[in-house]
C-alpha positions in Angstrom: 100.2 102.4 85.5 101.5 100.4 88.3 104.8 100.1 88.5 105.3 96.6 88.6 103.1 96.4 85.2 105.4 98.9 83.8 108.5 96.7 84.4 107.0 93.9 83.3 106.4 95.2 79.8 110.0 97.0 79.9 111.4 93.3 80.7 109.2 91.4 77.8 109.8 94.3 75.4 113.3 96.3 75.9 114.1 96.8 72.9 110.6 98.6 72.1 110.8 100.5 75.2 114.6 101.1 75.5 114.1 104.9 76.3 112.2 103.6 79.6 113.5 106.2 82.4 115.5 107.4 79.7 116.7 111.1 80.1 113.6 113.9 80.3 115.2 115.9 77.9 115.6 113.3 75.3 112.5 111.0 75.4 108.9 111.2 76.9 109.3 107.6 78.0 111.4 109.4 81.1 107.9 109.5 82.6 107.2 105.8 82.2 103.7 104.8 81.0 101.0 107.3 81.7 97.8 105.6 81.5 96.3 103.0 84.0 96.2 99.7 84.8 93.0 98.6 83.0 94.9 99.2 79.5 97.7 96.8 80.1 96.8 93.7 78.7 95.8 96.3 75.4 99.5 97.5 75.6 101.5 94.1 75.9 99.1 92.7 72.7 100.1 95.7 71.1 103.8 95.5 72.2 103.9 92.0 70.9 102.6 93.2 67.4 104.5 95.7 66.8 107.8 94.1 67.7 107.2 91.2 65.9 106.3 93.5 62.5 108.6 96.7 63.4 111.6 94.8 65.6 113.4 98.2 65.3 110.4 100.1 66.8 111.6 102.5 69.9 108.3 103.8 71.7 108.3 107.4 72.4 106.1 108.1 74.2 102.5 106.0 75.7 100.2 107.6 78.1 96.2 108.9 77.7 94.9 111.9 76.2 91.4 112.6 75.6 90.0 109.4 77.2 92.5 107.3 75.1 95.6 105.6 74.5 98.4 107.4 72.7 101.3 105.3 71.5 103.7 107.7 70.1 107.0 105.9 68.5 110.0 107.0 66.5 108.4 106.1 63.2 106.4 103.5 62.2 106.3 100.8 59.3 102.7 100.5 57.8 101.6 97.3 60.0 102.9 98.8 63.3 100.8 102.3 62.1 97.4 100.0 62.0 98.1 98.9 65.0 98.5 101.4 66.6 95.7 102.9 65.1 93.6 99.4 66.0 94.9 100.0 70.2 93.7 103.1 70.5 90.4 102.9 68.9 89.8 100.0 71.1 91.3 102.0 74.2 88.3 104.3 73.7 86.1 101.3 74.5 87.8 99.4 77.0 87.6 101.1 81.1 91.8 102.7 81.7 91.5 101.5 85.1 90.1 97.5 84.9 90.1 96.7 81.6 86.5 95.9 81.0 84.2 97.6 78.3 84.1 101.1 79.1 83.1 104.4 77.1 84.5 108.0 77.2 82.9 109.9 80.4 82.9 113.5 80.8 83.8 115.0 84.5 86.3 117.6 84.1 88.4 114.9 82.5 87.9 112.5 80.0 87.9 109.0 80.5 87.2 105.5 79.6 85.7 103.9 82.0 82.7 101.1 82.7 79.7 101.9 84.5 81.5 100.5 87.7 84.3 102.6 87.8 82.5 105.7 86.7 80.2 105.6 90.0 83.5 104.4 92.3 85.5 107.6 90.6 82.6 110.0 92.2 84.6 108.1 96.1 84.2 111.1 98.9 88.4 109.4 99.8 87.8 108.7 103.2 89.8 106.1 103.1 93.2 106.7 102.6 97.0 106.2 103.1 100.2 107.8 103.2 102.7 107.1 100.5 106.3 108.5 99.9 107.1 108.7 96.2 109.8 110.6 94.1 108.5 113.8 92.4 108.7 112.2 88.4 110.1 115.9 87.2 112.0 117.2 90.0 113.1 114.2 91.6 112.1 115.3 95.1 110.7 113.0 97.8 107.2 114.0 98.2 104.6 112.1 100.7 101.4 111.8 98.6 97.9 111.1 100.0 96.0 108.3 98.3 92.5 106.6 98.5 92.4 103.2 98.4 88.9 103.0 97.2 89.8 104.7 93.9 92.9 105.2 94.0 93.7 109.1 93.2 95.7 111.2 94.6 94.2 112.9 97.5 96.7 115.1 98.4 100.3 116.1 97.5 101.7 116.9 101.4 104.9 118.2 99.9 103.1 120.9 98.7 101.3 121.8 101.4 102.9 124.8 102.7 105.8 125.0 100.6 106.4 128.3 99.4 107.3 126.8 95.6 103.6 126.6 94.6 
């Protein structure tokens, strides 16, 4: 997810996400939401839930796995259970990376996605850029190719040619 949408639901929510960039060692949120844009809106309705049913609820961990959202937290009280439960049924249906109706797609990874993002994902990334971002685990600057057609990661030129592969 963006990082600015990230932020955004840290700042409406910090009490829920409190372990945001929290130390690796002691919370999974150290690696910030891992699922894209397209679920955001799914996230905030689901932040807003759960706080106001569960206002002690400390997510653990949110990312995708399997073509759909996870929402892992510190325990739950019944209502913040369904709906979390509710989020990622729906997740499975709605496309990770613009938010419209989407199914799960098999490629070597599954995904929710709508028809429109499917056929974009198959992008050849000729057109791409060069950005400089912090390695999330080691903390080491690394320059990282990226299409802007689709948005993946290209190439990670810190890598290239480092002997720590």
């Amino acid at each position: 997810m963006k990082q600015e949408l990230e932020e955004a639901l840290v700042r409406d929510f910090p009490n829920l996400y409190r372990d945001y960039g929290g130390d690796m060692a002691k919370t999974c949120m150290a690696w910030g939401f891992d699922c894209g844009d397209g679920w955001e809106s799914l996230i905030r309705d689901l932040s807003e839930k759960i706080t106001k049913v569960d206002p002690d609820c400390v997510a653990a961990q949110v990312k995708e796995k399997f073509g759909g959202l996870r929402f892992y937290t510190n325990g739950n009280t019944e209502e913040s259970y369904k709906a979390i439960c509710e989020a990622e049924t729906l997740s499975e249906k709605t496309c990770e990376i613009c938010g419209k109706p989407g199914s799960i797609r098999v490629g070597g990874w599954l995904r929710c996605l709508c028809e429109e993002c499917h056929t974009h994902s198959k992008c050849e990334h000729k057109n791409v850029y060069i950005e400089d971002s912090p390695d999330p685990i080691l903390r080491l600057p690394r320059e990282l190719e990226i299409c802007k057609d689709c948005g993946k990661i290209v190439r990670n030129l810190f890598s290239e040619g480092n002997d720590c592969d």
